[in-house]
C-alpha positions as CSV (number, residue, x, y, z in Angstrom):
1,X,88.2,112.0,87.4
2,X,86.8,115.4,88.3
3,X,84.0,114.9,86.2
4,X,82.8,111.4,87.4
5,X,79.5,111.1,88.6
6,X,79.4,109.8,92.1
7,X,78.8,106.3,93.4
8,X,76.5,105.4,95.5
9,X,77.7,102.2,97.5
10,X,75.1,100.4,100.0
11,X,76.2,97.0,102.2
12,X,74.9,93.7,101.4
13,X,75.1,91.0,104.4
14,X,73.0,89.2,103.1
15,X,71.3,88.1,99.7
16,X,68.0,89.8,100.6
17,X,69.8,92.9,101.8
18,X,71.8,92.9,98.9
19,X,68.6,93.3,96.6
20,X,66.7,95.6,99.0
21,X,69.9,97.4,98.1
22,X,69.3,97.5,94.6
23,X,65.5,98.6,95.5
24,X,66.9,101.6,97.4
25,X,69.2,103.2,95.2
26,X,72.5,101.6,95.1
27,X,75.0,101.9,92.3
28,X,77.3,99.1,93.5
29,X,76.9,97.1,96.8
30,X,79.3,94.9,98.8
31,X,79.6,91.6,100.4
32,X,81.6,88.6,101.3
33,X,82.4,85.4,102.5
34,X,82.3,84.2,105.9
35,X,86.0,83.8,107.1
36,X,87.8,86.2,105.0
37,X,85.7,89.6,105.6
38,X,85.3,91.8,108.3
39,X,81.4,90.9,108.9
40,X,82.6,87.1,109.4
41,X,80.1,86.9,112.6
42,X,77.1,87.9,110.7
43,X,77.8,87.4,107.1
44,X,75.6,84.1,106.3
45,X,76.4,84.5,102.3
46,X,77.3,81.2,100.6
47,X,79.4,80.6,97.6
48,X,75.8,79.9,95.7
49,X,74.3,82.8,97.5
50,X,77.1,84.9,96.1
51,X,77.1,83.9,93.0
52,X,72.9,84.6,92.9
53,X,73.6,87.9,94.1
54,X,76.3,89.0,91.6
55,X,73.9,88.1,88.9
56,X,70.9,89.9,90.5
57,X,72.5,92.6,90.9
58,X,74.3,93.2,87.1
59,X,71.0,92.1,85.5
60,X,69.6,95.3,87.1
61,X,73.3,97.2,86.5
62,X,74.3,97.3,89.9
63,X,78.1,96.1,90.1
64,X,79.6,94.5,93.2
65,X,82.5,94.7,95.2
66,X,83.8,91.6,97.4
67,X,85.4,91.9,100.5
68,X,88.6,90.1,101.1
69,X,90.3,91.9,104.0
70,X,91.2,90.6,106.8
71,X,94.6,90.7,107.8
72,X,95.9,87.3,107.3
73,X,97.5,85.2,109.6
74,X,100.2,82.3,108.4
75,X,97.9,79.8,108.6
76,X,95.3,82.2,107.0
77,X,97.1,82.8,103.7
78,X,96.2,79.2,101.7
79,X,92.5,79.4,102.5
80,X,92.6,83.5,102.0
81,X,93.9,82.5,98.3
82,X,91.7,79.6,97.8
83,X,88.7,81.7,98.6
84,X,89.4,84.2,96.1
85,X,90.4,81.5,93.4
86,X,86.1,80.5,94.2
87,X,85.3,84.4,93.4
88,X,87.4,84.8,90.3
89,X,84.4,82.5,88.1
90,X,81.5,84.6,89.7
91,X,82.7,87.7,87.8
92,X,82.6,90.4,90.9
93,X,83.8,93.8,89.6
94,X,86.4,94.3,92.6
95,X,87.9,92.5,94.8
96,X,88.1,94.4,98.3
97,X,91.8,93.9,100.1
98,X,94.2,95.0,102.7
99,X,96.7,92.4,103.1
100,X,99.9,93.1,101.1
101,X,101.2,90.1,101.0
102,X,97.4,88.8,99.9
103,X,97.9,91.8,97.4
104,X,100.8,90.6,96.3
105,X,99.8,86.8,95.8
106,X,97.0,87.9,94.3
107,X,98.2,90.3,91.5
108,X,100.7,87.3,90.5
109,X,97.7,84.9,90.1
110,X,95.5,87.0,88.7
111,X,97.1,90.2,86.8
112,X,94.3,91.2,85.6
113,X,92.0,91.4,88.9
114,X,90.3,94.6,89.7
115,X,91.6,95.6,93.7
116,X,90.1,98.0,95.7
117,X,92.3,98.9,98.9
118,X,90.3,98.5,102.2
119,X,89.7,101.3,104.6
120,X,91.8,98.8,107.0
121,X,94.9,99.3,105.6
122,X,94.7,102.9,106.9
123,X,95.9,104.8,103.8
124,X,96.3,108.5,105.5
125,X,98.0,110.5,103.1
126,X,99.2,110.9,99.3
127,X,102.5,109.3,99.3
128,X,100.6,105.7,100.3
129,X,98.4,106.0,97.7
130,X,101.0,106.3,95.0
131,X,102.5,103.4,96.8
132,X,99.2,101.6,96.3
133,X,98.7,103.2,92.9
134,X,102.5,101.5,92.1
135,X,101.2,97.5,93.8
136,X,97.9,97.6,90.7
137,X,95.3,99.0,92.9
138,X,92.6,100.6,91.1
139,X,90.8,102.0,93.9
140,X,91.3,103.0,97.6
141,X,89.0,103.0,100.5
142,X,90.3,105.9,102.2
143,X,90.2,105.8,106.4
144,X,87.1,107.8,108.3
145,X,90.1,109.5,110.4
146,X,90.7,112.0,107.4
147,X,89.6,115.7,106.4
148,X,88.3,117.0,103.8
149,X,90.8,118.7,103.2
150,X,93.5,116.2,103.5
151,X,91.5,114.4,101.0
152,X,91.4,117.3,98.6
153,X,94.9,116.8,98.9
154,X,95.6,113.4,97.9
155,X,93.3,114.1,94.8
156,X,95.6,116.8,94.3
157,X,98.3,114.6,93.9
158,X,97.3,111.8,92.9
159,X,94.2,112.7,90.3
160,X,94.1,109.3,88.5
161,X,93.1,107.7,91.3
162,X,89.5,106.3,92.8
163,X,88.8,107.5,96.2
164,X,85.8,106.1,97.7
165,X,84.8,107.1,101.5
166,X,82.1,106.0,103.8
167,X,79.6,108.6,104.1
168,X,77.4,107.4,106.7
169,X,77.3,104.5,109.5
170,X,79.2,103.2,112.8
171,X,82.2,104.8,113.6
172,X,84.9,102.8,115.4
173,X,86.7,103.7,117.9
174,X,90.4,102.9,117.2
175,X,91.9,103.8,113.4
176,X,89.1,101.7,111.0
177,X,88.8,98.7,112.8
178,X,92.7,98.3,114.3
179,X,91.2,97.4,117.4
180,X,92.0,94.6,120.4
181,X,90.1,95.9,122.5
182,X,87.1,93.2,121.8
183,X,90.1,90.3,121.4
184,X,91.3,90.9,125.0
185,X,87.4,91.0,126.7
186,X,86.2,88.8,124.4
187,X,88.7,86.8,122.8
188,X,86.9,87.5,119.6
189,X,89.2,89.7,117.3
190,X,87.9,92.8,115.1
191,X,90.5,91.9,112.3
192,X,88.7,88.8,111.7
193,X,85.5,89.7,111.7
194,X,84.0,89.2,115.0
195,X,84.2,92.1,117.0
196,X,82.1,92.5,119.7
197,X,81.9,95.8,120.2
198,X,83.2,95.7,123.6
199,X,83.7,99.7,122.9
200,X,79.9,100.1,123.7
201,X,79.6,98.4,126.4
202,X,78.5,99.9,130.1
203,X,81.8,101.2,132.3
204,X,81.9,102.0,135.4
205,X,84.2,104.4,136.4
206,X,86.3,103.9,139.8
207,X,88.4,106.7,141.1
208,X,91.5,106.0,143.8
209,X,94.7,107.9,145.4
210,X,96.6,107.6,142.1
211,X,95.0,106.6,139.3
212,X,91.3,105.8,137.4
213,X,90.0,102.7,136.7
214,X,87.1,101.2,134.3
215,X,84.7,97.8,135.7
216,X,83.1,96.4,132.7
217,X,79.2,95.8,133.9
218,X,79.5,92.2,133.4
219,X,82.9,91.5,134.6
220,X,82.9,92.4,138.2
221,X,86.2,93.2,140.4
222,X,87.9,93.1,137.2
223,X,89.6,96.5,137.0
224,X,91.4,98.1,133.9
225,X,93.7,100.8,134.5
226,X,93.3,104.0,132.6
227,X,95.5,107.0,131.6
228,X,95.6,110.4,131.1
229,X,97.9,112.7,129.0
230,X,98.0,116.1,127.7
231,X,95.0,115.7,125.6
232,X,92.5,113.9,128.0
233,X,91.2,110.3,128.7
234,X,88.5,109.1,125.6
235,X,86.1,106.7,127.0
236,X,84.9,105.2,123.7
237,X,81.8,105.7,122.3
238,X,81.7,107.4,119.1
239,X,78.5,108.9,118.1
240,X,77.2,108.0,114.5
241,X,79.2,109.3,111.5
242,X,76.4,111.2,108.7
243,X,78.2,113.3,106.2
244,X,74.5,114.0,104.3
245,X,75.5,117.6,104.6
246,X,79.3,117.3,103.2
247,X,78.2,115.4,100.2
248,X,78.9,118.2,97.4
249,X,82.3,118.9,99.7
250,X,83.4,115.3,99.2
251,X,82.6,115.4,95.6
252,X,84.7,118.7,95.0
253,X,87.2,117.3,96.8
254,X,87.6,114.4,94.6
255,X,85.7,111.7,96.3
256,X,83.8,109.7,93.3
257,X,82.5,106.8,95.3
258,X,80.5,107.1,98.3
259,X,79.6,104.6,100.9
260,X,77.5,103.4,103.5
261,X,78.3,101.1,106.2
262,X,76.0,98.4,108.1
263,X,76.7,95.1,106.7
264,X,75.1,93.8,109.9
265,X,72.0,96.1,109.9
266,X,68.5,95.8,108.9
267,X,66.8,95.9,105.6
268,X,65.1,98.8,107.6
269,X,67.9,100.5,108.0
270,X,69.7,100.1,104.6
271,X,66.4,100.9,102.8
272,X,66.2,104.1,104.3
273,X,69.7,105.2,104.2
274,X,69.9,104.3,100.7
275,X,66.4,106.2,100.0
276,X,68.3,109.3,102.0
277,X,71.8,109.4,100.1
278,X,70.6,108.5,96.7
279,X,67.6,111.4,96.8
280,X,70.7,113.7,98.2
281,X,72.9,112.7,95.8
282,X,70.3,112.9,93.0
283,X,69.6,116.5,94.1
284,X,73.6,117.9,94.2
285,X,73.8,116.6,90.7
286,X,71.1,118.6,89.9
287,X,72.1,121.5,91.6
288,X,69.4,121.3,94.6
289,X,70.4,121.3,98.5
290,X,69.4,118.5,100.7
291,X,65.4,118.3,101.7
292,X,63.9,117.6,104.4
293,X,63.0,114.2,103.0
294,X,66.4,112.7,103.0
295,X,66.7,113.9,107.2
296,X,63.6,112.1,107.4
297,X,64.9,108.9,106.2
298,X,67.9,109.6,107.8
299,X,66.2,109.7,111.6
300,X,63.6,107.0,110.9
301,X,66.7,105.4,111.8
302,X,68.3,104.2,115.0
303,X,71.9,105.8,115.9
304,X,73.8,107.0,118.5
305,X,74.4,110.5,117.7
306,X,75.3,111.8,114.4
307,X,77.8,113.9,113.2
308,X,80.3,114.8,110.5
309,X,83.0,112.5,112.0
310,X,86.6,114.1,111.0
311,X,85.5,115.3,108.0
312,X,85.3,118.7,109.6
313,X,87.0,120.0,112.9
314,X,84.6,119.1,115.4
315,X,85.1,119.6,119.7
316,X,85.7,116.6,121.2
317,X,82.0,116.6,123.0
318,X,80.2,116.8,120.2
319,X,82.4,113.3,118.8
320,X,81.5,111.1,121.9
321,X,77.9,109.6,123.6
322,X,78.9,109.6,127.2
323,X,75.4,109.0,128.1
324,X,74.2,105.9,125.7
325,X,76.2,103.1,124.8
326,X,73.5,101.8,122.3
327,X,71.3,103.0,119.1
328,X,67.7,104.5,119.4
329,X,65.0,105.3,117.5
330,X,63.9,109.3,117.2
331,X,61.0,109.3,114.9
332,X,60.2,105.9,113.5
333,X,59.9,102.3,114.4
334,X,60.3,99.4,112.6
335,X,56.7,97.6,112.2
336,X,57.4,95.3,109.4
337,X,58.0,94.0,105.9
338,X,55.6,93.2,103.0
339,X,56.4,90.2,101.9
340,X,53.1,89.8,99.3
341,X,50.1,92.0,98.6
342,X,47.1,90.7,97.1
343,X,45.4,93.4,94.9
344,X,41.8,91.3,94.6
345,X,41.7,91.3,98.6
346,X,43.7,94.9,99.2
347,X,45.6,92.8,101.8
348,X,49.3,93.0,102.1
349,X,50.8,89.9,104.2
350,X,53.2,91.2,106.7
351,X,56.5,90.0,108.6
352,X,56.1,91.7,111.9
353,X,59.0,93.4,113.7
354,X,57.4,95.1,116.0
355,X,54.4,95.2,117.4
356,X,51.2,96.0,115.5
357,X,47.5,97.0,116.5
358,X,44.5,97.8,115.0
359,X,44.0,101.5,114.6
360,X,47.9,102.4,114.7
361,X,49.4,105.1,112.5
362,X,51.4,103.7,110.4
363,X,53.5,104.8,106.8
364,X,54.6,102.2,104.2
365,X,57.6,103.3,102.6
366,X,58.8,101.7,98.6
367,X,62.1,103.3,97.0
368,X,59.8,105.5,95.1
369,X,57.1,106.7,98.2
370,X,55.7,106.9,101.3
371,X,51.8,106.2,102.0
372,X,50.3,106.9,105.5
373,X,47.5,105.4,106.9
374,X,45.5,103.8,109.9
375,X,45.2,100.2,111.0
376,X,41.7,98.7,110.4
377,X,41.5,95.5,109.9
378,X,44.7,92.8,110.8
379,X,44.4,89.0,110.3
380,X,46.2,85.5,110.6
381,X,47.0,83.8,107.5
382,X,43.6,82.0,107.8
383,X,41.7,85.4,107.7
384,X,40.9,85.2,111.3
385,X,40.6,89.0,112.8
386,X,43.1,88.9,115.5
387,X,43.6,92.1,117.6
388,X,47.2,92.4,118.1
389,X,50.6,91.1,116.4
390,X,54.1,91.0,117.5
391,X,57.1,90.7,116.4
392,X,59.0,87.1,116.0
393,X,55.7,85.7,115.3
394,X,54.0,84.9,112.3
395,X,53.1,86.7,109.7
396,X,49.8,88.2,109.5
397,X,47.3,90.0,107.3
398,X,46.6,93.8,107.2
399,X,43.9,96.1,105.3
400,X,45.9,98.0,102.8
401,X,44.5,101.1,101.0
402,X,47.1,101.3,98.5
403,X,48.6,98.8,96.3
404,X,52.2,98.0,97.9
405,X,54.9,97.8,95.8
406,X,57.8,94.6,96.0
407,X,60.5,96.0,98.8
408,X,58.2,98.0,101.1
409,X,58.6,98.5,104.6
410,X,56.4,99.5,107.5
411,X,57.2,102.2,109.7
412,X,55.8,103.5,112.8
413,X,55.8,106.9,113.9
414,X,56.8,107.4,117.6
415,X,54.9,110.1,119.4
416,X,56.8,112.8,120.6
């Protein structure tokens, strides 16, 4: 195990995201089916979508990992099983659980099914993975709340066994996901999928004679009590976890599979993740420290803050954005994605995401560059010059100076 060369794992919501994943970098990727995984809201794979993406993906040796893990529900656990007897034929190479009853019912259908443990079942310390280790599970998905060093630990013990930690993305605010916080504003519960991330929402802040109270923005005159105790009130909104730095740390510490969450983000934002981490990981397996390169793929991102998450002791202030409850962008916008270039014209046809004018800066990024240059000329699909283009609208036409490779992305740099 010490000597396994590390995994790079990027999210797949969707079928095009899970091949932009496979552009950028990605050793395995993972997805699932509406219903039964934790992106249930946004997750618009179909059983034939799947299956098209678990065979584009191992014709270019990419394995993937389907998620199965919600916490089921009596009238959950015939469907939950009945979804994964649909998987079994497409040939994933894990199955992604948390349930142990699911576990259970699954292990006595299927002995030989390759589990992974979800980081929802919260799997904090040594003993629980040789509990784990005991039930057939190949693989746990250990919690962001740990060290380090309490990582190092449970390698310690338990050698044989994957551990695979997310590296980069959201951070929640209750223990991975174990949250009803969105249920009770919402009626829309986490644990199936369809959190609303009422944790990021605006709060107002009422003080009286005894006691503090939050107002939701949109729920006027509704007041919810909060409390204090020896350690503080926490008025969730977690900054951005990014453990770029900690990479060789997580290795040494027994962490062969690393991963990247945003199942609900942007090709944009996987493509340059993915770019980031597999360049950094690249470069610790040769022996080099991270470059400047992978931070700037990292902040041609939006977040909310990053920072090392528990991975390292941390104050509290550095943790929590008191002052934003949503992502921004530092250095980059997204302007677009090249859907087709057309070498005898030099023109690249362009879905706008933002919007686009003739003599903007701008930098198409591939998995393997990034070219900048300026605006000239931008037409409709006719070849009509048109002077501006925004996003949501058609696609349009643009000069390019350089042939574009399949999977690039435009960027725009924001001034500082």
């Amino acid at each position: 195990m010490d000597n396994v060369r590390p995994e790079l794992i990027l999210p797949a919501g969707t079928l095009e995201k899970l091949q932009f994943a496979c552009a950028y970098g990605a050793d395995a990727v993972y997805a699932g089916m509406p219903r039964f995984s934790l992106r249930a809201r946004t997750n618009s794979f179909t059983q034939e979508q799947l299956a098209e993406g678990i065979e584009y993906a191992h014709e270019r040796g990419v394995k993937v990992y389907v998620t199965l893990n919600i916490f089921a529900r009596n009238t959950r656990i015939a469907s939950s099983l009945d979804a994964l007897r649909a998987l079994i034929p497409l040939k994933p190479d894990a199955i992604v659980m948390s349930d142990p009853g699911l576990i259970m019912l699954a292990r006595q259908e299927f002995p030989d099914i390759v589990l992974h443990l979800s980081t929802q079942a919260n799997t904090m310390n040594w003993a629980a993975v040789q509990f784990w280790k005991t039930q057939g599970i190949q693989r746990i998905i250990l919690p962001r709340e740990l060290s380090i060093a309490e990582i190092k630990e449970i390698h310690a013990q338990i050698p044989d066994m994957e551990l695979e930690v997310f590296v980069h993305g959201a951070m929640c605010i209750s223990y991975s996901g174990r949250c009803l916080l969105s249920s009770y504003l919402a009626h829309r519960e986490a644990n199936l999928g369809v959190c609303t991330n009422s944790c990021r929402w605006k709060f107002k802040v009422w003080e009286g004679r005894r006691a503090y109270a939050l107002e939701e923005a949109e729920r006027s005159g509704e007041l919810f009590p909060i409390e204090e105790d020896e350690h503080g009130t926490y008025i969730l909104n977690s900054k951005d976890l990014c453990a770029i730095g900690y990479l060789q740390d997580l290795w040494e510490a027994g962490v062969s599979r690393m991963k990247v969450e945003g199942r609900t983000k942007s090709v944009y934002y996987l493509a340059h993740i993915g770019r980031a981490y597999r360049r950094a990981i690249d470069r610790m397996l040769q022996g080099q420290s991270v470059d400047a390169a992978v931070f700037d793929d990292i902040h041609a991102t939006a977040n909310r803050g990053l920072m090392a998450g528990f991975l390292i002791q941390l104050p509290e202030e550095v943790r929590q954005n008191y002052e934003l409850g949503h992502s921004f962008y530092s250095r980059y916008q997204f302007g677009g994605i090249v859907r087709t270039y057309h070498p005898a014209e030099r023109l690249a046809e362009i879905e706008v995401k933002n919007q686009l004018r003739p003599e903007d800066k701008v930098e198409f990024v591939s998995p393997q560059s990034v070219v900048s240059q300026t605006l000239t000329a931008m037409y409709d699909l006719n070849r009509q010059p048109i002077s501006a283009a925004h996003g949501g609208a058609e696609n349009i036409l643009i000069a390019a100076e350089h042939e574009l490779a399949p999977f690039t992305l435009l960027r725009i740099p924001i001034a500082p």
